[in-house]
C-alpha positions as CSV (number, residue, x, y, z in Angstrom):
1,X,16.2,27.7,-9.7
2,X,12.9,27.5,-7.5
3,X,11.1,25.7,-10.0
4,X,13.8,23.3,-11.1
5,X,14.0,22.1,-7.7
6,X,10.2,22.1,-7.2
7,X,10.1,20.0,-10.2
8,X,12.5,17.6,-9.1
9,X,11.0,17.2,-6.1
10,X,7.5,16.7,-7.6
11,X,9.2,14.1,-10.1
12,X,10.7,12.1,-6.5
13,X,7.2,12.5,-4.8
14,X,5.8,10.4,-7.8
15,X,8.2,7.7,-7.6
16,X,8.5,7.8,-4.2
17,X,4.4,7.4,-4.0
18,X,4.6,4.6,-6.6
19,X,2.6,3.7,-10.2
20,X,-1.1,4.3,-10.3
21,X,-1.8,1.0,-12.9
22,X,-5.1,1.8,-13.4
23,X,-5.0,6.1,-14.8
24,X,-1.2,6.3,-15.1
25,X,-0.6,3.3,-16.6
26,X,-4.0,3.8,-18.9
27,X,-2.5,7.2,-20.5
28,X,1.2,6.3,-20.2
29,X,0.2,3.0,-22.7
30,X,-2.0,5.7,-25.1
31,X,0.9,8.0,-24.9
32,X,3.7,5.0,-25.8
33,X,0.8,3.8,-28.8
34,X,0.8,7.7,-29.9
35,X,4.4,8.0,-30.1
36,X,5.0,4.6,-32.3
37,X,2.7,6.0,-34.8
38,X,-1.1,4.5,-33.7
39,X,-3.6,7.6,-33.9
40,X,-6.0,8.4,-31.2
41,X,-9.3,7.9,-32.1
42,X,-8.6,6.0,-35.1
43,X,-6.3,3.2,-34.0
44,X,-7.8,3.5,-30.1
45,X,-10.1,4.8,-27.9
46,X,-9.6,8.0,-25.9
47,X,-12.1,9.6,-24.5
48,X,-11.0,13.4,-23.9
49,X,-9.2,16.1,-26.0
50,X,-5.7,15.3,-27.4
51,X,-3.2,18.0,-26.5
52,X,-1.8,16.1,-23.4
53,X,-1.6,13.0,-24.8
54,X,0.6,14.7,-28.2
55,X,2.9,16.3,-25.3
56,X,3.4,12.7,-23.7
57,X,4.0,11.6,-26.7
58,X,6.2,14.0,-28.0
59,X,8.5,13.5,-24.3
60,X,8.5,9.6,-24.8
61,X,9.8,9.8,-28.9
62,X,12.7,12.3,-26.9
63,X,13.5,10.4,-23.7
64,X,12.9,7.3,-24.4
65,X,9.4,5.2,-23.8
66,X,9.7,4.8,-20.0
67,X,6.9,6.1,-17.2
68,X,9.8,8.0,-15.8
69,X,9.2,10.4,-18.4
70,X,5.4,10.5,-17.8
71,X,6.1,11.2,-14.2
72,X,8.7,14.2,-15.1
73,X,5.7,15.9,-17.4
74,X,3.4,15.8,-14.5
75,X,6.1,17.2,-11.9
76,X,7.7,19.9,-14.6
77,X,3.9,21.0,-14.8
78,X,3.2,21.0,-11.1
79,X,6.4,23.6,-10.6
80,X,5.1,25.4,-13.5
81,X,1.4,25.6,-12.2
82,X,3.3,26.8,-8.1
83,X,5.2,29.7,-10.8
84,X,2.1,30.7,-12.0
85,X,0.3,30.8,-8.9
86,X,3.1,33.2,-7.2
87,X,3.0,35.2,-10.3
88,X,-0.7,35.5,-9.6
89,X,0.3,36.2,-6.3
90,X,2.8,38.7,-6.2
91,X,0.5,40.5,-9.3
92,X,-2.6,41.1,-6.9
93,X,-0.1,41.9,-3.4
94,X,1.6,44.4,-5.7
95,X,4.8,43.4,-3.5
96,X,7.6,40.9,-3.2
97,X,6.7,37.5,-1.5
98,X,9.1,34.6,-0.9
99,X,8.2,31.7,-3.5
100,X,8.5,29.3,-0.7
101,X,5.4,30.7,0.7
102,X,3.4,29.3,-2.1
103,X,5.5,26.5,-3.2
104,X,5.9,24.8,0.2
105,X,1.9,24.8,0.7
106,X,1.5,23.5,-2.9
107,X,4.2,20.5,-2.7
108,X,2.2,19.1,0.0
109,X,-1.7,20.0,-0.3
110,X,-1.8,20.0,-3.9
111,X,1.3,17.3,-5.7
112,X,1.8,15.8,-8.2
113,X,0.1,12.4,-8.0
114,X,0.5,9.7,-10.0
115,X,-2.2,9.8,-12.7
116,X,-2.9,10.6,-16.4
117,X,-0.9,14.1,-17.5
118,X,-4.6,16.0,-19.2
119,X,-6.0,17.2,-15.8
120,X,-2.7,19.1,-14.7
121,X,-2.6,20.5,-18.1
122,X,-5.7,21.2,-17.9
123,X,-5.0,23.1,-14.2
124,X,-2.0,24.3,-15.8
125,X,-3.5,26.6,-18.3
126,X,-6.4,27.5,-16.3
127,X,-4.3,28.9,-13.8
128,X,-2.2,30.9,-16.8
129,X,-5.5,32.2,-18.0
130,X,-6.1,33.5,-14.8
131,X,-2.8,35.2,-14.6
132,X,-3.5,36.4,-17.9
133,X,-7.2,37.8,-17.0
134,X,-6.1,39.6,-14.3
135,X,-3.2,41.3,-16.3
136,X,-5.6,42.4,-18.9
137,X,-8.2,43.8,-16.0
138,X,-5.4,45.9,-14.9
139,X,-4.3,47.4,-18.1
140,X,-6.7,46.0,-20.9
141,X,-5.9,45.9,-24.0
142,X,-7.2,43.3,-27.0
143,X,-3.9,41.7,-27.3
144,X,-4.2,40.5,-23.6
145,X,-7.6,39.6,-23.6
146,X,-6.1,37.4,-26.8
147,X,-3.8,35.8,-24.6
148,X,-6.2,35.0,-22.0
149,X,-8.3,33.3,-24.1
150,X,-5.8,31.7,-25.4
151,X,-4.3,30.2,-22.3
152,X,-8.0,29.1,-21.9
153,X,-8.4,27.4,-25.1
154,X,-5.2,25.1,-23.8
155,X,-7.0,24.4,-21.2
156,X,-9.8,23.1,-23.4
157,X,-7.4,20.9,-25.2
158,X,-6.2,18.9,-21.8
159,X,-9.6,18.4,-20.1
160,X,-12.4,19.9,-21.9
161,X,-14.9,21.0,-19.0
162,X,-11.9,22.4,-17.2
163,X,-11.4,24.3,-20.0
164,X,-14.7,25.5,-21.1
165,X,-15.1,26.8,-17.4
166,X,-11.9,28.5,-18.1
167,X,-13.2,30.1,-21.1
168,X,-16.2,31.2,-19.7
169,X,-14.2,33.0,-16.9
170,X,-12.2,34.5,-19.3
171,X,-15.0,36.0,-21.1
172,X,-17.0,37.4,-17.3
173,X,-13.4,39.1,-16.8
174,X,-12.9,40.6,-19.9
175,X,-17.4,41.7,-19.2
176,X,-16.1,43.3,-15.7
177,X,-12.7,44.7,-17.3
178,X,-13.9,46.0,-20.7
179,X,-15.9,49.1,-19.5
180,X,-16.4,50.9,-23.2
181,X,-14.5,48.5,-25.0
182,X,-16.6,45.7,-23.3
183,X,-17.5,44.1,-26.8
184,X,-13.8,44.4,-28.2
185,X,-12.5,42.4,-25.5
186,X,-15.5,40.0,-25.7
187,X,-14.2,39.3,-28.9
188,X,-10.6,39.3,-28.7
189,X,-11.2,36.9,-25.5
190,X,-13.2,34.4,-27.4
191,X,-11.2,34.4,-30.3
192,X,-8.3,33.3,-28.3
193,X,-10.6,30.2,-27.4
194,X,-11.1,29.6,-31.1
195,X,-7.6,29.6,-31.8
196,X,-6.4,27.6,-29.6
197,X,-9.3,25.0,-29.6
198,X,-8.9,25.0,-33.5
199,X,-4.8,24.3,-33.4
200,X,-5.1,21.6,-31.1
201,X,-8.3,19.0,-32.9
202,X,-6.5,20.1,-36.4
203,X,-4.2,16.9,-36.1
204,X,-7.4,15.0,-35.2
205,X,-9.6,16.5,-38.7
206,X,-6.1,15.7,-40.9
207,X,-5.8,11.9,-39.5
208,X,-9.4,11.3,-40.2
209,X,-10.8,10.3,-37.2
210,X,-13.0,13.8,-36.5
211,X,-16.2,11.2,-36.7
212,X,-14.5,8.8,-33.9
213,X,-13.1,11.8,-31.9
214,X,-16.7,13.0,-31.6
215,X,-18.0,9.5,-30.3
216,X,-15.5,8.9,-28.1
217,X,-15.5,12.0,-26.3
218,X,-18.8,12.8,-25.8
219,X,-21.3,9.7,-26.6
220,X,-20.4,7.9,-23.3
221,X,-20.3,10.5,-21.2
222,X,-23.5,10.3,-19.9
223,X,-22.2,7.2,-18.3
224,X,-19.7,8.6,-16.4
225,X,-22.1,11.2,-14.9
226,X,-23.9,8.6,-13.6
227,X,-21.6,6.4,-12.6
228,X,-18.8,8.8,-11.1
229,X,-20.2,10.8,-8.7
230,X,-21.0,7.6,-6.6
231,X,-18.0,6.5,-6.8
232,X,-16.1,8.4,-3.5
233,X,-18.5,6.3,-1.5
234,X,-17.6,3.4,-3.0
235,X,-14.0,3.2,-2.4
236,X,-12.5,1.9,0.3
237,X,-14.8,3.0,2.9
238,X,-18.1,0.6,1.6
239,X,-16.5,-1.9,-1.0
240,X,-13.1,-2.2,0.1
241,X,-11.7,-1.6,-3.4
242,X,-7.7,-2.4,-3.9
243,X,-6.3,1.6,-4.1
244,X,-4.1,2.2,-7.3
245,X,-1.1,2.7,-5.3
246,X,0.0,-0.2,-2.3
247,X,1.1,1.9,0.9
248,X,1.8,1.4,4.7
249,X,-0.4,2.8,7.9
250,X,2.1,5.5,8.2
251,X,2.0,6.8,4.5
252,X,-1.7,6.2,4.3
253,X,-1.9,8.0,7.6
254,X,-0.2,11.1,5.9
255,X,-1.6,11.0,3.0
256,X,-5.3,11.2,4.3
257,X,-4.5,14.0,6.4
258,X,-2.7,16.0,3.8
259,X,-5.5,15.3,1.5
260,X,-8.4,16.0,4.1
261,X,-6.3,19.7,4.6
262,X,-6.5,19.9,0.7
263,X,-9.9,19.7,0.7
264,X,-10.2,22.5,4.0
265,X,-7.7,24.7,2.0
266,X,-10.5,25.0,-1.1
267,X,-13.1,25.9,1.4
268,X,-11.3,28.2,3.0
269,X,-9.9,30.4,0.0
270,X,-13.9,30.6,-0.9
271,X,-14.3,32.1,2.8
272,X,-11.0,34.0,2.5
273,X,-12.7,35.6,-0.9
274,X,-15.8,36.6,0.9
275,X,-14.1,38.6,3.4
276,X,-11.4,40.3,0.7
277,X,-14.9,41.1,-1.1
278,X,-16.3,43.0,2.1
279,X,-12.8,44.1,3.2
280,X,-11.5,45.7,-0.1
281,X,-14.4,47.4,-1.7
282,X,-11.8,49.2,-4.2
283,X,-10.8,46.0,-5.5
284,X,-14.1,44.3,-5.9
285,X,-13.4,43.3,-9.8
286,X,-10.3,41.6,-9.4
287,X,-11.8,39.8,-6.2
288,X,-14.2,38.4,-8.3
289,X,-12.2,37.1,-11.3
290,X,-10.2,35.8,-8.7
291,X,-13.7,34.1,-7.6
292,X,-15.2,33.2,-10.7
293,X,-12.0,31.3,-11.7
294,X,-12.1,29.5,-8.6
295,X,-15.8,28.2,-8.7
296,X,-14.1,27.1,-12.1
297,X,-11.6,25.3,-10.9
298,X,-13.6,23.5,-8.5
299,X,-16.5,22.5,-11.0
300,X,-14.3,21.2,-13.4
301,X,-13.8,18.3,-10.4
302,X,-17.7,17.0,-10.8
303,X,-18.8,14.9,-10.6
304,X,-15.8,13.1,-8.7
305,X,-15.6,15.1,-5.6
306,X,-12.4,12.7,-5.1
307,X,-8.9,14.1,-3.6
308,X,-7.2,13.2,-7.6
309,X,-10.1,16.1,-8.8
310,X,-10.0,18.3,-5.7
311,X,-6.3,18.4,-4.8
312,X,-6.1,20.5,-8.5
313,X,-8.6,23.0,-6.8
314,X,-5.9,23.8,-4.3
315,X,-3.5,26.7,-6.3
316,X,-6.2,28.9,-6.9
317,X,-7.7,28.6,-3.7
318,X,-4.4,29.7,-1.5
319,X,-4.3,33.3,-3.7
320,X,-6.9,34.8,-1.4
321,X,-5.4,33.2,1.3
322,X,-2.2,34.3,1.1
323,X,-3.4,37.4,-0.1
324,X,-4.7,37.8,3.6
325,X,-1.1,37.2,4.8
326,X,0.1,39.8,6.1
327,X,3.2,39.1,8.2
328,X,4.3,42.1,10.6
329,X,7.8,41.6,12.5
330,X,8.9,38.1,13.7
331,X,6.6,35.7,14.8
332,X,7.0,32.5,17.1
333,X,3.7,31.1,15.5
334,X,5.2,32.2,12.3
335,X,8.1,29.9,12.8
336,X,6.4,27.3,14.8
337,X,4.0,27.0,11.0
338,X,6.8,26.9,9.0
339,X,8.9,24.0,11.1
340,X,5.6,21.9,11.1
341,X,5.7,22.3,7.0
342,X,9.0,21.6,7.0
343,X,8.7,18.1,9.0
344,X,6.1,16.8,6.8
345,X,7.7,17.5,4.0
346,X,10.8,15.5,5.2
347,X,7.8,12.9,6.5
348,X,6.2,13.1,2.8
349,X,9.8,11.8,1.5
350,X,11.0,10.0,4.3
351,X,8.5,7.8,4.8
352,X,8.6,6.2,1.3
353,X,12.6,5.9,1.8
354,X,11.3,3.6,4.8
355,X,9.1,1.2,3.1
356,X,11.9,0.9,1.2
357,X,14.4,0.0,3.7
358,X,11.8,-2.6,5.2
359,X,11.3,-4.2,2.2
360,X,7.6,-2.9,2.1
361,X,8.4,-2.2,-1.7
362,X,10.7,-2.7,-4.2
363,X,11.8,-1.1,-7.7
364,X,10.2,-2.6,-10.5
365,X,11.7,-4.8,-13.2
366,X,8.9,-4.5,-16.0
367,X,8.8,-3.2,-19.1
368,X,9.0,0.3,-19.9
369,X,8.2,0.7,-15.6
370,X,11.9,-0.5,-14.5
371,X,12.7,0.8,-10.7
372,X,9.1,2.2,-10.6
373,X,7.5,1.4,-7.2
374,X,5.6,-2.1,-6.4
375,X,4.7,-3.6,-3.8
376,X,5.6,-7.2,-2.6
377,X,1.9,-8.9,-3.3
378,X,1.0,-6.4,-6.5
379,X,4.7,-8.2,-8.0
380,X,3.6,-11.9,-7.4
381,X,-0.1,-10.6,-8.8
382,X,1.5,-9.4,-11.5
383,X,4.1,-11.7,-12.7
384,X,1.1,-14.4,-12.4
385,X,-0.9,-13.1,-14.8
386,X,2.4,-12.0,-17.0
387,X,3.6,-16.0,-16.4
388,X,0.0,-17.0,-17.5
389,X,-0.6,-15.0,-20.9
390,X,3.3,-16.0,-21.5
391,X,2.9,-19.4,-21.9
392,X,-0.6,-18.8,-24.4
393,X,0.1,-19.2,-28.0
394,X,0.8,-15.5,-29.9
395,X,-2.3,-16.0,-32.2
396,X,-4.7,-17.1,-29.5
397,X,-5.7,-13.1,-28.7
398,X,-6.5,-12.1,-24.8
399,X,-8.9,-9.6,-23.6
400,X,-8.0,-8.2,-20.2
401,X,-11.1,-6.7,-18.2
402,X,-11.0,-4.5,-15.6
403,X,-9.4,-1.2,-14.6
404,X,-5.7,-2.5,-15.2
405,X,-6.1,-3.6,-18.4
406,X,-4.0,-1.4,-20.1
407,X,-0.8,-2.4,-18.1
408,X,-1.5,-5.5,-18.7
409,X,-1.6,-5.1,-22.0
410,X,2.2,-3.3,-21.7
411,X,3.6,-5.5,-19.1
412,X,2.6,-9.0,-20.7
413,X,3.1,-8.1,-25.1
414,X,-0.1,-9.0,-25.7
415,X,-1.4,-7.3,-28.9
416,X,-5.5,-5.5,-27.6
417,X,-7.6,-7.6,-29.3
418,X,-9.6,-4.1,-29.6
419,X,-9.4,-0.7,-30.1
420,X,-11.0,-0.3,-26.5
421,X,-7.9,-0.5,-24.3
422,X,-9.9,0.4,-21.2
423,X,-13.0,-1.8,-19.8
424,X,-15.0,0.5,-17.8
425,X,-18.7,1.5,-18.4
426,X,-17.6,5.4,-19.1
427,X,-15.5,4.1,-22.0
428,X,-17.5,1.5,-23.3
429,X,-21.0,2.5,-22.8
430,X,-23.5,0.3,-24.5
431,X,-22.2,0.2,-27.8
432,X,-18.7,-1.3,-26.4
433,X,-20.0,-3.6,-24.6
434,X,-21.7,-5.1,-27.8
435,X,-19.2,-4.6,-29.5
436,X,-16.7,-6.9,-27.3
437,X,-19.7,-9.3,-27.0
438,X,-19.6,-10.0,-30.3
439,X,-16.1,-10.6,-30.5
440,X,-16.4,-13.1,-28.4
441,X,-19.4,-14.4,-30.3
442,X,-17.5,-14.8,-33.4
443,X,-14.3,-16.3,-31.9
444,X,-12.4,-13.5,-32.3
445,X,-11.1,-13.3,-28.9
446,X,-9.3,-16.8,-27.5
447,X,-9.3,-15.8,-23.7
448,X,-10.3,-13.1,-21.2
449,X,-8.6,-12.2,-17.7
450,X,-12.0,-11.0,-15.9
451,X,-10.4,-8.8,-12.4
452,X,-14.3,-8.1,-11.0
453,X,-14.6,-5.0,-9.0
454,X,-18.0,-4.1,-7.4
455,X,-17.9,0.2,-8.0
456,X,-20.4,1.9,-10.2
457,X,-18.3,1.5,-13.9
458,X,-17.9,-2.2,-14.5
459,X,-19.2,-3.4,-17.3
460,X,-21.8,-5.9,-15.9
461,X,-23.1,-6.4,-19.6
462,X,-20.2,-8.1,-20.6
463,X,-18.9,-9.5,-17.4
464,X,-22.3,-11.0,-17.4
465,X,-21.6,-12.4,-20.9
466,X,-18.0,-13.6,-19.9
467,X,-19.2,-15.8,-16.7
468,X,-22.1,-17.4,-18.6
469,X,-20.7,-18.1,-21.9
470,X,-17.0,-18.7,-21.1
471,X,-15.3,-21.8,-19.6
472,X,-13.6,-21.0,-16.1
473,X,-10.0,-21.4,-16.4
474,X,-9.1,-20.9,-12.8
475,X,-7.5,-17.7,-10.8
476,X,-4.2,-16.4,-11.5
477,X,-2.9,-13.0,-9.7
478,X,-5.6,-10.4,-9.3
479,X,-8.5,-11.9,-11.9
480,X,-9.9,-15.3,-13.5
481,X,-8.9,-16.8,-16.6
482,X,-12.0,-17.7,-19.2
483,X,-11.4,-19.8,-22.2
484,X,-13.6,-19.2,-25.2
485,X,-15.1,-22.5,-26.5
486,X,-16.2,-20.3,-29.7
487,X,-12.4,-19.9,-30.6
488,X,-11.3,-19.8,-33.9
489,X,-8.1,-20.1,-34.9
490,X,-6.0,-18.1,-37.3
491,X,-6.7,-19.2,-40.0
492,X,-10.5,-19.1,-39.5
493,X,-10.3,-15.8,-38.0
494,X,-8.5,-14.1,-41.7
């Protein structure tokens, strides 16, 4: 019953909070390609493992191919990672503690946001293999050590860092926990890994793309490194970038200062740990699983030290704080805590409601996004560009560039002109960018809707290209229309 309504409140906290066009959008168009038949790697480009795109998938083909459904996933996993995490919990207190004590601080430090579904999965699992670990330390046995490497190996298959990290914690609990068995466990642990890691790329070997998959998930990575970690300092504080979602002062307001107490809740369980390790001497092993899973947790955010790869972080790092909690008789502070929680969570869902009222925002009427949130200027931006690709002939193919590409790819028809259905530098790489530049070279690609953003993974190879080779066609909504004077038409182009 807890969870159900945690879930539902997680899934109104997403639509409340609006679409993210650039991540959401991104993995909700893979997931709706996935689930009419295309095959990742083969038919597009996706650049991490495949499990939580096959489980978006799997929910559109049942629900219906709507970013309702999307949304849902994310928020039934958020109430499943707050179940885990007082599992967790009431495993270490070895006593009853009131869910609300964990799931009240989770729904508003660490929510679902709107965003691709693989890092929650990810955080999901890693979380489960914890739970797992822990179990195992307290009564070992190989089947358990099996499980936890298991849980692990899931973890692998949503976000693989996350999940290697995982792994490797797995494997230090099962070297604290195995005393004479050490090497048994060792073995059971990391066969867990294999079989989890193996179940989830076997669709990816029996499509064919095993060659692809290994391209697209690692080769341009080193792009991202180098790219990414810059980019929390070139948000909105130096560039002024648009952020995904549109919101007013008062629901920025809040959400800044729920986030900012995200980010002092991870520091805090690490200084909560260090005094459990010097107060409880006797349970100095389970401490430090508890530990080495949270130094996981946080790594797996580099290098975006952002609040969408931090706020994750949060669930494991309020076990040793709550562990800490221990609540003796009635207390006003006690009360006062839990009336302040209380009042921004009616803020957190209130305000939203507001915007509403005012006319701040409005339910979408896209495709596939119908009553989602948008704002008043992202709906004239958008129906612009929609009006503008609507009136080009269907054989006369349009590349959109820029980090909403891929809903504007679903919201306007428009076939992808390439396999690459995201434009930024830590998808394309150099080899993409070639790639699209000699599209355009041959005439393959009619017209391009360039939206320019000045952050560290633009493509400025091929915006280059586009701006010096392509005829300006004028701005509609949020980018500039270039016509290709190398066009071919159709019957050139077969």
């Amino acid at each position: 019953m807890y969870l159900a309504t945690l879930a539902g409140l997680g899934f109104l906290y997403s639509w409340l909070w609006g679409l993210n066009r650039a991540d959401e959008l991104w993995f909700f168009y893979l997931a709706k390609l996935t689930a009419e038949g295309q095959l990742p790697y083969v038919d597009f480009v996706f650049h991490v493992f495949p499990a939580g795109l096959y489980l978006t998938a799997a929910g559109l083909l049942a629900f219906g191919h709507h970013v309702f459904v999307l949304k849902a996933l994310v928020a039934v996993i958020f109430a499943l990672t707050a179940g885990l995490t007082w599992k967790v919990l009431q495993l270490l207190r070895g006593q009853s503690m009131h869910p609300a004590l964990v799931y009240l601080p989770l729904l508003l430090l660490s929510p679902p946001l709107p965003g691709a579904a693989y890092g929650p999965f990810a955080y999901l699992f890693l979380v489960a293999a914890l739970l797992a670990s822990l179990r195992a330390l307290a009564a070992p046995s190989w089947r358990r050590w099996l499980a936890a490497g298991w849980w692990a190996g899931l973890a692998v298959g949503g976000k693989y860092n996350v999940g290697l990290l995982a792994a490797a914690s797995v494997l230090g609990a099962a070297w604290v926990g195995g005393r004479w068995r050490r090497l048994y466990h060792l073995a059971a642990g990391t066969a867990g890994i294999a079989v989890a890691v193996v179940v989830n790329l076997l669709p990816v070997w029996m499509s064919g793309g095993w060659t692809e998959f290994s391209h697209q998930v690692f080769a341009t990575k080193g792009f991202y490194l180098k790219g990414a970690a810059a980019l929390p300092l070139q948000g909105t504080v130096v560039h002024d970038l648009p952020r995904p979602v549109v919101l007013t002062t008062a629901e920025n307001a809040l959400r800044l200062g729920l986030r900012a107490a995200g980010y002092l809740t991870v520091a805090l369980g690490a200084l909560a740990l260090v005094r459990l390790w010097h107060e409880r001497r006797g349970q100095r092993p389970t401490v430090g699983v508890v530990g080495v899973f949270l130094a996981a947790a946080a790594a797996g955010a580099f290098p975006r030290f952002d609040s969408e790869h931090v706020l994750p972080v949060v669930p494991v790092a309020v076990v040793p704080l709550l562990l800490l909690y221990q609540p003796r008789g009635r207390s006003r502070w006690r009360a006062g805590a839990a009336a302040v929680a209380l009042g921004l969570v009616g803020l957190t869902f209130l305000l939203p409601v507001s915007s509403l009222l005012a006319g701040v925002w409005q339910p979408a009427q896209l495709p596939h996004l119908t009553g989602a949130r948008i704002a008043g200027p992202e709906s004239q931006a958008i129906e612009a560009i929609r009006t503008f690709a609507k009136h080009l002939a269907p054989d006369q193919p349009v590349l959109f560039i820029g980090p909403y590409a891929a809903f504007y790819y679903l919201v306007s028809g428009r076939t992808p002109p390439t396999p690459h259905l995201s434009t930024l530098l830590s998808e394309l790489g150099t080899v993409g960018q070639a790639q699209l530049i000699g599209q355009l070279q041959r005439g393959e690609i009619h017209w391009v809707c360039l939206q320019r953003w000045p952050w560290a993974l633009r493509p400025a190879t091929l915006e280059e290209f586009v701006t010096t080779h392509l005829t300006p066609h004028g701005e509609g909504g949020e980018c500039s229309w270039w016509h290709n004077p190398n066009a071919l038409s159709p019957v050139a182009r077969e």
